[in-house]
C-alpha positions as CSV (number, residue, x, y, z in Angstrom):
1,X,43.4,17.0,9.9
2,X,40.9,18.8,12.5
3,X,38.0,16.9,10.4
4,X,39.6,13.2,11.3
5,X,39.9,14.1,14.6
6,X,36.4,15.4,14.9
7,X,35.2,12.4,13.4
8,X,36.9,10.4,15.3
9,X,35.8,12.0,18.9
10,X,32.1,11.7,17.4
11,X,32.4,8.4,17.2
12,X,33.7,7.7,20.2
13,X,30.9,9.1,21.7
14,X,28.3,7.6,19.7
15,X,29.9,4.2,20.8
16,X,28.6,5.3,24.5
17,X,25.1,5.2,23.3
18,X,25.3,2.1,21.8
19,X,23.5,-0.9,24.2
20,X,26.1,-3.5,24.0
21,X,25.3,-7.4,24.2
22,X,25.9,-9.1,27.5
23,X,28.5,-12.0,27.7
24,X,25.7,-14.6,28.1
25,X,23.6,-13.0,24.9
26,X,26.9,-13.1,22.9
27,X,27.3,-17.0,23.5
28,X,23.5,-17.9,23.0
29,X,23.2,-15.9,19.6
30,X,26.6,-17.3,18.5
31,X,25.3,-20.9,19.0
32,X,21.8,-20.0,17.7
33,X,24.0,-18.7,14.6
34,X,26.3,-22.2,14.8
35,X,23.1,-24.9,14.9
36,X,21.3,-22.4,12.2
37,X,23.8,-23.1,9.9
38,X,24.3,-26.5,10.7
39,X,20.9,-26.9,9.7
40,X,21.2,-25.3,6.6
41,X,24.2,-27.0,5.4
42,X,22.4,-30.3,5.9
43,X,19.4,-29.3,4.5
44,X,21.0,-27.9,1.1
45,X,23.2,-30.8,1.0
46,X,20.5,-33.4,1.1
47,X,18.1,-31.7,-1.4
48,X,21.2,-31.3,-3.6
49,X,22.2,-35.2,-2.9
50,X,18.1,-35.9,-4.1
51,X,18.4,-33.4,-6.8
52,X,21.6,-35.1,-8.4
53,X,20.0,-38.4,-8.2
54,X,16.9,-36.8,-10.0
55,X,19.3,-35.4,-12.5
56,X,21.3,-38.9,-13.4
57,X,18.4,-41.0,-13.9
58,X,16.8,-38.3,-16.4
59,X,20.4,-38.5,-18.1
């Protein structure tokens, strides 16, 4: 049990050292993470649309 709690209190202190995001960066880098894969999903779904056209004349 004594190596849980050991664990547990160096973990607790390593999560001191750690330089946590402000408010404002967490917002920004979750919409940079939103319009990313926004951007993505388009541009997979329009070179699959132009892929399966491709595809049915060849067939």
């Amino acid at each position: 049990m004594s190596k849980i709690t050991n664990y547990l209190k160096e973990t607790r202190a390593e999560f001191k050292h750690v330089n946590w995001p402000t408010r404002q960066q967490t917002i920004m880098f979750t919409v940079i993470v939103i319009v990313i894969s926004g951007v993505v999903a388009y541009l997979l779904g329009f070179f699959d649309s132009i892929f399966s056209k491709i595809l049915v004349r060849f067939l």
